[in-house]
RODO-2510 file (C-alpha; in nm, 4 decimals, decimal comma):
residues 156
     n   res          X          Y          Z
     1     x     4,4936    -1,0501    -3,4863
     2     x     4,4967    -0,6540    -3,3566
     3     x     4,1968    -0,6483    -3,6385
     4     x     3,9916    -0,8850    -3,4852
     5     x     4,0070    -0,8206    -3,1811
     6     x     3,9378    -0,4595    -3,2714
     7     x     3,6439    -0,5324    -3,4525
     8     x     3,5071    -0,8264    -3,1520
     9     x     3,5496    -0,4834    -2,9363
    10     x     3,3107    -0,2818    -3,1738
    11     x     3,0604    -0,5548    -3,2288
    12     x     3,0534    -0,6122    -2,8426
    13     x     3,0252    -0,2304    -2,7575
    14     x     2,7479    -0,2055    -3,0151
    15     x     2,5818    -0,5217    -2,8729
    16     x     2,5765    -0,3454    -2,5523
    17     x     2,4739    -0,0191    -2,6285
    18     x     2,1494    -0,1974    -2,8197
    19     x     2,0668    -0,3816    -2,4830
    20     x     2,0933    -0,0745    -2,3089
    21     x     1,8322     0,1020    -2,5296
    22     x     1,6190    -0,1685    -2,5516
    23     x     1,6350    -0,1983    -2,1399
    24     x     1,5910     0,1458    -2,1029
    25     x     1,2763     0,1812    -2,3351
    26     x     1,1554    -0,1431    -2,1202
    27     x     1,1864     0,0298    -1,7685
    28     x     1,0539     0,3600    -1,8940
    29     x     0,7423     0,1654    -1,9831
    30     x     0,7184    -0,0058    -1,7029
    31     x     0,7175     0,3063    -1,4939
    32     x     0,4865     0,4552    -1,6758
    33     x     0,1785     0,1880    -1,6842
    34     x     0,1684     0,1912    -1,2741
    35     x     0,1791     0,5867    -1,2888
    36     x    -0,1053     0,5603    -1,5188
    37     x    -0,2910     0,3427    -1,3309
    38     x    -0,2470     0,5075    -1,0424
    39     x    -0,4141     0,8391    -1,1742
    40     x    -0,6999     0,6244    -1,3113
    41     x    -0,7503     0,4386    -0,9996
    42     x    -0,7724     0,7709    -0,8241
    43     x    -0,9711     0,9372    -1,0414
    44     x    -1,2712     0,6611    -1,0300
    45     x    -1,2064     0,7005    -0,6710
    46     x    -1,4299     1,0196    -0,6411
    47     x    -1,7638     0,8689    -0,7524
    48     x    -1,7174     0,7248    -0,3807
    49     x    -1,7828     1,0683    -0,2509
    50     x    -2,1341     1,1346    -0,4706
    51     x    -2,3266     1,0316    -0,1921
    52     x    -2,3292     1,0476     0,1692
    53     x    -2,2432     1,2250     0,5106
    54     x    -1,9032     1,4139     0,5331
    55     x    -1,7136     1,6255     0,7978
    56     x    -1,4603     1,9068     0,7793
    57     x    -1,3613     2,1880     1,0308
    58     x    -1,3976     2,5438     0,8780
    59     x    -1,2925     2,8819     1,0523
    60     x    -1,6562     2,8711     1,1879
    61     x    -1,6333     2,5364     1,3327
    62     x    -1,7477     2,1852     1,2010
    63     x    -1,9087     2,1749     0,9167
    64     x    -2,1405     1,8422     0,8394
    65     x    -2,2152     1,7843     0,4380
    66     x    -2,5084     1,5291     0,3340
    67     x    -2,4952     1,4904     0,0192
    68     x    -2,7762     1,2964    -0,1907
    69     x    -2,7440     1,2598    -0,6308
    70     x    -2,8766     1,6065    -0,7128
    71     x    -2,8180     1,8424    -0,3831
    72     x    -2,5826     1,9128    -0,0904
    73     x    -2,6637     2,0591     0,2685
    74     x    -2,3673     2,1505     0,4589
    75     x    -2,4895     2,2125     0,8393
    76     x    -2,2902     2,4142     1,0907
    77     x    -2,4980     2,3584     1,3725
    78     x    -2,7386     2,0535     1,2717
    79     x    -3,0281     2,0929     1,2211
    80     x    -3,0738     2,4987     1,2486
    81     x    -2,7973     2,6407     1,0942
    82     x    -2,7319     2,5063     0,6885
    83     x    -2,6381     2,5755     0,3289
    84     x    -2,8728     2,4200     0,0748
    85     x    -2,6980     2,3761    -0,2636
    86     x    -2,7726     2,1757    -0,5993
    87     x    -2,5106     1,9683    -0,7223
    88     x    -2,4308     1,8596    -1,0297
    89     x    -2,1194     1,5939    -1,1335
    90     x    -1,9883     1,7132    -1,4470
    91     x    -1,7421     1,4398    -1,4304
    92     x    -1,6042     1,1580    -1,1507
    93     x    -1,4114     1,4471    -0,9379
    94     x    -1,5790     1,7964    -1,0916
    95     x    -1,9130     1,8752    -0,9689
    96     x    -2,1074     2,2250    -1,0515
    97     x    -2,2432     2,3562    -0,6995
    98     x    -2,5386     2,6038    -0,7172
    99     x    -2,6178     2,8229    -0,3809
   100     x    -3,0274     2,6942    -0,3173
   101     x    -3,1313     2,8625     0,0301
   102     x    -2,8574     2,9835     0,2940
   103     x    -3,0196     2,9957     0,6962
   104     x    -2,7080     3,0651     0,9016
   105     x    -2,7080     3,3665     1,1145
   106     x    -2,3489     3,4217     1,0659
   107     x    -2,3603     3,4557     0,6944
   108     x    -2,4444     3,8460     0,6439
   109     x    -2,7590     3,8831     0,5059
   110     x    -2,5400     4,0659     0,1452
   111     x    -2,3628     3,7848     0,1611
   112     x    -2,6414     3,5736     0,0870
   113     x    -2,8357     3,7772    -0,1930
   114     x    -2,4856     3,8082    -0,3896
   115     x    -2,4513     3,4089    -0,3275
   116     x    -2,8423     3,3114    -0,4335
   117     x    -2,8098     3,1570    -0,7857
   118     x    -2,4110     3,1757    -0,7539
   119     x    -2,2722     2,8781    -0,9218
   120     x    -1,9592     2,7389    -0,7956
   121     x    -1,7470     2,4039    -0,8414
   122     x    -1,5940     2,1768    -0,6204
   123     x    -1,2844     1,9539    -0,7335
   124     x    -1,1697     1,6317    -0,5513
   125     x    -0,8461     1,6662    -0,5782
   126     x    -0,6949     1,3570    -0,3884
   127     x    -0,8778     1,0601    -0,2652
   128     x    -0,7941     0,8663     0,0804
   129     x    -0,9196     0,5963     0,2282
   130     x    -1,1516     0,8278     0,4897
   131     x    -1,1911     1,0829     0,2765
   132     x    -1,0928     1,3644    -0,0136
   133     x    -0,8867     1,6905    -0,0339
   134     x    -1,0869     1,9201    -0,2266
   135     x    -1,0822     2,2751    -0,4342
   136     x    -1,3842     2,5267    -0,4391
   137     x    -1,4235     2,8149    -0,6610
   138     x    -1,7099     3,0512    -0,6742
   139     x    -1,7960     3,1888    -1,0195
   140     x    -1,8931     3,5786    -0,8050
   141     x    -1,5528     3,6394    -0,6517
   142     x    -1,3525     3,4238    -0,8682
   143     x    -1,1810     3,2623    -0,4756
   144     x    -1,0629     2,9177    -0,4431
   145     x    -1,0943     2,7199    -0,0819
   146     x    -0,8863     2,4061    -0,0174
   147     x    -0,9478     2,1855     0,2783
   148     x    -1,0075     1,8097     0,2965
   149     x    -1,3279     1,6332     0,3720
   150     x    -1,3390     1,3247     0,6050
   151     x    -1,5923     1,0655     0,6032
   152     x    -1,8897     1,1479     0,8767
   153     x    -1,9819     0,8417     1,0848
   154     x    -2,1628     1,0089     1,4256
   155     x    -2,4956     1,0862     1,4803
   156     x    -2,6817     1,3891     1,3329
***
């Protein structure tokens, strides 16, 4: 009697311990799919951003981007004061930026022959609703800039 119910112990432990596995191999899945998704869904976000007008404050005030498929002009002071740069997406949240014509009299005038033909890139690094957080790096200096970008809707 001790026997069996000995080995109705074992085969119920072991019954057990394969439900467990099996569960936990379940749940770990399931986790992962929606974490997966997520980062996919994000990620097809940016081509949202390709186009259009954009706003984000900078230590020299707001800045106003209008961006079209091929080039980017962020104004400071629309329409005197702008950045005129090419863009290029390399992928749905990586585009190559390349410095075009620079007419801001705050920019030093050095500033602006080191940045003429300066590539750069721009990452989206988070998508909202209204908008992107974003990374910048210039090829030159090697700096990064973070800031996030909101979606424009005033008058120019």
């Amino acid at each position: 009697m001790r026997k069996l119910v000995r080995l109705m112990k074992n085969i119920f432990c072991q019954q057990i311990k394969r439900n467990l596995k099996s569960n936990l191999l379940f749940l770990a899945v399931l986790l992962i799919i929606p974490v997966h998704t997520i980062a996919l869904n994000n990620n097809t976000q940016c081509d949202r951003f390709h186009i259009g007008t954009f706003i984000y404050e900078s230590k020299f005030g707001k800045i106003i981007i209008v961006r079209s498929e091929k080039e980017e002009i962020d104004y400071r002071v629309y329409p005197n004061h702008y950045i005129r740069q090419s863009v290029k997406w390399v992928s749905s949240c990586k585009a190559e930026l390349e410095y075009l014509e620079i007419n801001d009299p705050i920019i030093p005038a050095d500033n602006m022959i080191k940045s003429s033909n300066n590539k750069g890139y721009l990452y989206i690094l988070e998508t909202y609703p209204d908008g992107y957080s974003y990374k910048t790096t210039d090829n030159n200096t090697g700096k990064h800039n973070f800031g996030k970008v909101k979606i424009y809707k005033g008058p120019l």
